[in-house]
C-alpha positions in Angstrom: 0.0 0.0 0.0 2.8 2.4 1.2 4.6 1.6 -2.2 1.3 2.4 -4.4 0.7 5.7 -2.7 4.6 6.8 -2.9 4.0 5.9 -6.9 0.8 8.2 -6.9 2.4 11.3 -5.0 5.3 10.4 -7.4 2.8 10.5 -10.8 1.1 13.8 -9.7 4.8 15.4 -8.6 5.9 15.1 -12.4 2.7 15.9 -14.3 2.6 19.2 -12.0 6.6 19.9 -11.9 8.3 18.0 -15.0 8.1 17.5 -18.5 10.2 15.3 -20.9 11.3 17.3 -23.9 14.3 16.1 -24.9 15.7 12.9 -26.5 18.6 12.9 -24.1 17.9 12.2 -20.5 19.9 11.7 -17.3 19.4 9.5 -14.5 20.9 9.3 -11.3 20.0 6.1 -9.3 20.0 5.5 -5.3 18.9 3.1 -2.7 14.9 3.0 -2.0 15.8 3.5 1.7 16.4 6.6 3.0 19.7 7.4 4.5 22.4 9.7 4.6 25.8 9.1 4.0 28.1 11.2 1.7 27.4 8.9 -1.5 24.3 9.8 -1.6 24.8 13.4 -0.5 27.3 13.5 -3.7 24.3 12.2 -6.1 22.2 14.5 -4.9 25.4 17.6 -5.8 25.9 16.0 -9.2 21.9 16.3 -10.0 21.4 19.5 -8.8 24.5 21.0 -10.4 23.3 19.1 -13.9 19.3 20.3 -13.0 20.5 23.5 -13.1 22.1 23.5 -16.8 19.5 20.9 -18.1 18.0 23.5 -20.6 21.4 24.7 -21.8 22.7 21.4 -22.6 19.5 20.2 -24.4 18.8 17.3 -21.5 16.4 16.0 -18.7 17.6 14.5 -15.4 15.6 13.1 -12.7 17.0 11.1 -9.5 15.4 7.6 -9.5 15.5 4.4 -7.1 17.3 1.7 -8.4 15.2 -1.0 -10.2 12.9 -3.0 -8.7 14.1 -0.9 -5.6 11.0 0.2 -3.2 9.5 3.6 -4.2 10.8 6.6 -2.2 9.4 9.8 -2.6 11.7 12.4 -0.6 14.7 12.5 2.0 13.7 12.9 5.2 16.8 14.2 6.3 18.5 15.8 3.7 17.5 17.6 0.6 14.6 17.2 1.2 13.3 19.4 -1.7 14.5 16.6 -4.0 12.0 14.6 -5.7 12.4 10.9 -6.2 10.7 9.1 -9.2 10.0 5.3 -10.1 12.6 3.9 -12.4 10.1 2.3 -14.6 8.3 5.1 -14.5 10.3 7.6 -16.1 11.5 4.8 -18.7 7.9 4.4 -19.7 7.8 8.4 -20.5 11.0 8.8 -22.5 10.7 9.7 -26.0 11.1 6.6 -29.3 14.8 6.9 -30.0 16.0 8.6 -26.9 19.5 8.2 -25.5 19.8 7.7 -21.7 22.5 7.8 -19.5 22.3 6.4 -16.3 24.5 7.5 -13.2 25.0 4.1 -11.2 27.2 4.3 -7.6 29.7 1.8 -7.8 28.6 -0.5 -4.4 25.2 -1.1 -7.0 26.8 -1.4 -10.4 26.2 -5.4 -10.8 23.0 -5.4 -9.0 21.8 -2.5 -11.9 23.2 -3.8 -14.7 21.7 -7.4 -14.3 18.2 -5.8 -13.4 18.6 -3.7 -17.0 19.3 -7.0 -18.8 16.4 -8.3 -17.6 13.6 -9.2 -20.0 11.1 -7.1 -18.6 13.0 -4.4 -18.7 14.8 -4.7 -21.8 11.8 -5.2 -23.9 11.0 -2.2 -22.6 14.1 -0.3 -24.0 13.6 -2.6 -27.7 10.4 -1.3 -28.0 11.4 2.4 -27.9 14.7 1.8 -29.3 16.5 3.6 -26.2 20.5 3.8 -26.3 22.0 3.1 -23.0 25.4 5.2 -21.6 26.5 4.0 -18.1 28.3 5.9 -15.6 29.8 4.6 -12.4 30.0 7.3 -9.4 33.0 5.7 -8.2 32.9 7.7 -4.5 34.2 5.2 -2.9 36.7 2.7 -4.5 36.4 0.3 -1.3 33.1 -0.8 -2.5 34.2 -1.3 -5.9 35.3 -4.3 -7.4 36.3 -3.7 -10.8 37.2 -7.7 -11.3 33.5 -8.8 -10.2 32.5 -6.9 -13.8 32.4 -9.4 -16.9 33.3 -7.8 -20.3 29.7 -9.1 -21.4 28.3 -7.0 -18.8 29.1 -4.0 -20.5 27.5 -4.9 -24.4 24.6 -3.6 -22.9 25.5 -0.1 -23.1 26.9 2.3 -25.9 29.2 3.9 -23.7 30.5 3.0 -20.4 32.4 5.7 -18.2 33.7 6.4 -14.5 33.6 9.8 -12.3 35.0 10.2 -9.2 34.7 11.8 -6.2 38.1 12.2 -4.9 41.6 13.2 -7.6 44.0 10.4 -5.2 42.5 7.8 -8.0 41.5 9.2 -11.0 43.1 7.2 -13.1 42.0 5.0 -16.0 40.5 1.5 -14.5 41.4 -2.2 -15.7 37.1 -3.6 -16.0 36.8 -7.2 -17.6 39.9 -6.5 -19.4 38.4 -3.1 -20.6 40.7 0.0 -20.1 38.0 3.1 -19.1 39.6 6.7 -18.5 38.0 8.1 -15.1 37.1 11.9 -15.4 37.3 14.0 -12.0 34.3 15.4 -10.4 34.5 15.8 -6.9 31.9 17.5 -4.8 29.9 20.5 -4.1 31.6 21.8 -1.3 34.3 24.3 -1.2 35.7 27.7 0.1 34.1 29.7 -2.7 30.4 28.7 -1.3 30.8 28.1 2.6 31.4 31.1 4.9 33.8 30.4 7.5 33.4 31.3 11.2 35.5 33.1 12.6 37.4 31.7 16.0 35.7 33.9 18.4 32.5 33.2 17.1 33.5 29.3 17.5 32.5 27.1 20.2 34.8 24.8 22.1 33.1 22.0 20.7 34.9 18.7 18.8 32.6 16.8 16.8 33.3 12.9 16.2 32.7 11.3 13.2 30.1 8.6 13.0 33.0 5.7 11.9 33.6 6.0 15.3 30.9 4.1 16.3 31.9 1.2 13.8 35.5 0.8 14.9 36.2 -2.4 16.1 39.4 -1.2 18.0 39.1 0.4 21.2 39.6 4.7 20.8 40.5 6.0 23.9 37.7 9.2 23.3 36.9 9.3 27.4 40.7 9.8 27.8 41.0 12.7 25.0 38.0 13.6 26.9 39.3 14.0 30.3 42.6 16.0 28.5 40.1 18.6 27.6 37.7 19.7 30.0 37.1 22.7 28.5 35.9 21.1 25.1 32.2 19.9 24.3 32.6 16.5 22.2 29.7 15.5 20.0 29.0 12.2 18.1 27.4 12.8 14.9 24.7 10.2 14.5 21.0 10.3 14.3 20.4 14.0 13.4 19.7 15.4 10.0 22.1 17.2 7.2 20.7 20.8 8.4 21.7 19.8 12.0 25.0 18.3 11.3 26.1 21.6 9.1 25.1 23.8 12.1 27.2 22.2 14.0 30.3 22.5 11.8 29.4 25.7 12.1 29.8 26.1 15.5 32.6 23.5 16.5 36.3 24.7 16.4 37.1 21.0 16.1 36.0 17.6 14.0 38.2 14.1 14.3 37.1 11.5 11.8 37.8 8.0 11.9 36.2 7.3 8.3 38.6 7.4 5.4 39.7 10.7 6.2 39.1 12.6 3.3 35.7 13.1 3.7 32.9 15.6 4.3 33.9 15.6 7.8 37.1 17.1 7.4 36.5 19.5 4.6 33.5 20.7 6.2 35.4 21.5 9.4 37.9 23.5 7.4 35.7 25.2 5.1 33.8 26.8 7.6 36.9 28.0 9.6 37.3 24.8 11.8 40.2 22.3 11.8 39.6 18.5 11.8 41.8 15.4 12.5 42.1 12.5 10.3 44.1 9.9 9.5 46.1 9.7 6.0 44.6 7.0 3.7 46.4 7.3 0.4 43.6 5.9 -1.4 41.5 9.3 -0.4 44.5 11.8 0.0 47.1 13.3 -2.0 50.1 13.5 -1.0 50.2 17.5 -0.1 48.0 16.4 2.8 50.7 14.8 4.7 52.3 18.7 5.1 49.3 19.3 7.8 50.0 19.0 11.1 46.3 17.6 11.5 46.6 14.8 9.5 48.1 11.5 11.0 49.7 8.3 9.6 47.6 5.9 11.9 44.6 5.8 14.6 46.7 5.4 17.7 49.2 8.1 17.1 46.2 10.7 16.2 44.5 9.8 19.5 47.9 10.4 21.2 48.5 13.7 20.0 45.2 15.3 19.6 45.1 16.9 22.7 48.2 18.1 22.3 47.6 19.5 19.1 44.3 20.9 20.1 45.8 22.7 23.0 48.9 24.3 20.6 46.6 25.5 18.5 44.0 27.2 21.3 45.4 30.6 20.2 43.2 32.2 17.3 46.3 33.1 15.4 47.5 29.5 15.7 44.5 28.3 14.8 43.8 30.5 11.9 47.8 29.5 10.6 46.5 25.6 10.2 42.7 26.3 9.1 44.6 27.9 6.6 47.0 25.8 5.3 44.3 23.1 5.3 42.5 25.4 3.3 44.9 25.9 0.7 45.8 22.0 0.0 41.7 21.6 -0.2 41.5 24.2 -2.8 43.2 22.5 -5.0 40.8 19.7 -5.1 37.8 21.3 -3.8 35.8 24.7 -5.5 31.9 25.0 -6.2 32.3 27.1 -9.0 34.6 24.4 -10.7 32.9 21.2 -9.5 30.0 22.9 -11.4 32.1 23.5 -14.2 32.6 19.6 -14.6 29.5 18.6 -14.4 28.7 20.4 -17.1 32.2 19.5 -19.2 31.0 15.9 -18.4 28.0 15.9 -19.7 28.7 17.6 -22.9 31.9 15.0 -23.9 28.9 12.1 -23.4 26.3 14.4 -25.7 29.4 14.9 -27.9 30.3 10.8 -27.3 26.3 10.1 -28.4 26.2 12.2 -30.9 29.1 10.9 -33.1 28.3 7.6 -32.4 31.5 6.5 -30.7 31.7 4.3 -27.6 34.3 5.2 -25.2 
């Protein structure tokens, strides 16, 4: 019943709101479940960014759940002004002779490519002769296998490619024998869109990624804890996006225990804060090892974070390393160029279409 009324709200949202004018059309794919993490929080970046230019470029894009996914009709706690459409749905409303491209994350790429090839779907695409383009949002390379992939999987598709979410490995990737070129994306955030507190108007707070909470060695936080008295500490779990920004906001301080290059620790510097991480090469650069906040392991970060929290209590100290933190991160990190990309991407693959080439 819930999934019929979702596909109802979902029916009347696009008759009232959306309208398929194009031959080329974009689709970005998550989970039906609603959750936040930053994969998902990255889809949601690309599409907006791409929504914004979709006239320009000559496309429509919609964000979809994965086939034969449940239905889900918003976010509840993030962007939440994002509307989430039936997969079948919006293949049934594409144009005869349309080209599509779909936007896959990588920890889904087998599950969605063996749901396409299936005959209920497929006669689908025959029967409007639909071109397929795949792209894998490769945010995470831990969760993708690029030897679980057959070389048959891809026949499917008249142009395969890979975007990522971090420059450490943008590189081309070996798939079923297949050499594909990755293109850079990266994210939304950066300095040239987030204001940064200023230190006075900071709170002694230190905010604690979630990946804490799925460690399986013991962190000595209550120790860190008692070696700063003065500081609040904050787990960030069960709150939404809005609330978790606020906070980032307010803290002076963020440690994460995920793979360190995350939106934990370039939130925390955007908006004038430092954070603490530890160096994962597959994530990092290199130019990252220069800051004195970033650590080669777990157990000498917890060791020294005190004592880097309390050399750096001063606001000039503190604006030195929020600084040079900055700097490295602009390399990688600017909304104006991110936005930039999108667009470049999206144009090679109308250029890719257009002449007929596969990649």
């Amino acid at each position: 019943m819930k999934n019929k009324w979702i596909r109802i709200c979902q029916e009347l949202h696009f008759a009232k709101s959306e309208k398929i004018q194009f031959n080329r059309v974009v689709l970005f794919l998550v989970p039906g479940n609603d959750v936040i993490t930053g994969g998902i929080i990255s889809i949601a970046g690309i599409y907006k960014s791409l929504k914004s230019c979709e006239q320009k470029l000559g496309i429509n894009c919609y964000v979809c759940t994965q086939p034969l996914n449940d239905n889900l009709l918003h976010f509840k706690g993030h962007n939440q002004d994002l509307t989430i459409y039936n997969f079948h749905s919006i293949l049934r409303k594409l144009l005869p002779d349309s080209e599509l491209l779909i936007h896959v994350p990588e920890s889904h790429i087998l599950q969605t490519i063996r749901c396409l090839r299936q005959p209920f779907f497929k006669k689908l695409l025959d029967k409007k002769n639909i071109n397929l383009s795949l792209n894998i949002l490769n945010q995470n390379p831990n969760y993708f296998d690029p030897t679980a992939i057959m070389p048959i999987e891809f026949e499917f598709f008249k142009s395969v490619s890979i975007t990522n979410a971090h420059f450490a490995y943008t590189k081309p990737i070996n798939i079923g024998g297949r050499i594909i070129e990755s293109f850079y994306l990266g994210v939304p955030n950066g300095q040239d869109s987030m204001l940064p507190i200023s230190f006075e108007d900071k709170e002694n707070l230190i905010l604690l990624s979630h990946d804490l909470l799925l460690q399986d060695e013991d962190i000595p936080i209550q120790k860190l804890k008692n070696s700063l008295p003065e500081f609040r500490f904050r787990t960030i779990k069960n709150m939404s996006y809005v609330e978790y920004k606020r906070l980032q906001q307010k803290a002076k301080w963020c440690i994460t225990f995920g793979e360190g290059l995350d939106f934990y620790f370039m939130d925390s510097y955007f908006y004038g804060g430092i954070s603490l991480a530890v160096f994962n090469d597959l994530f990092f650069t290199s130019d990252f090892k220069e800051l004195d906040s970033v650590f080669t392991s777990t157990e000498e970060m917890m060791e020294n974070a005190a004592k880097i929290i309390l050399q750096h209590s001063e606001p000039k100290k503190f604006a030195e390393l929020n600084k040079t933190g900055n700097i490295i991160l602009s390399k990688y990190y600017s909304t104006s160029k991110y936005h930039e990309r999108v667009y470049e991407f999206h144009a090679d693959w109308i250029k890719t279409i257009s002449n007929g080439n596969s990649d």
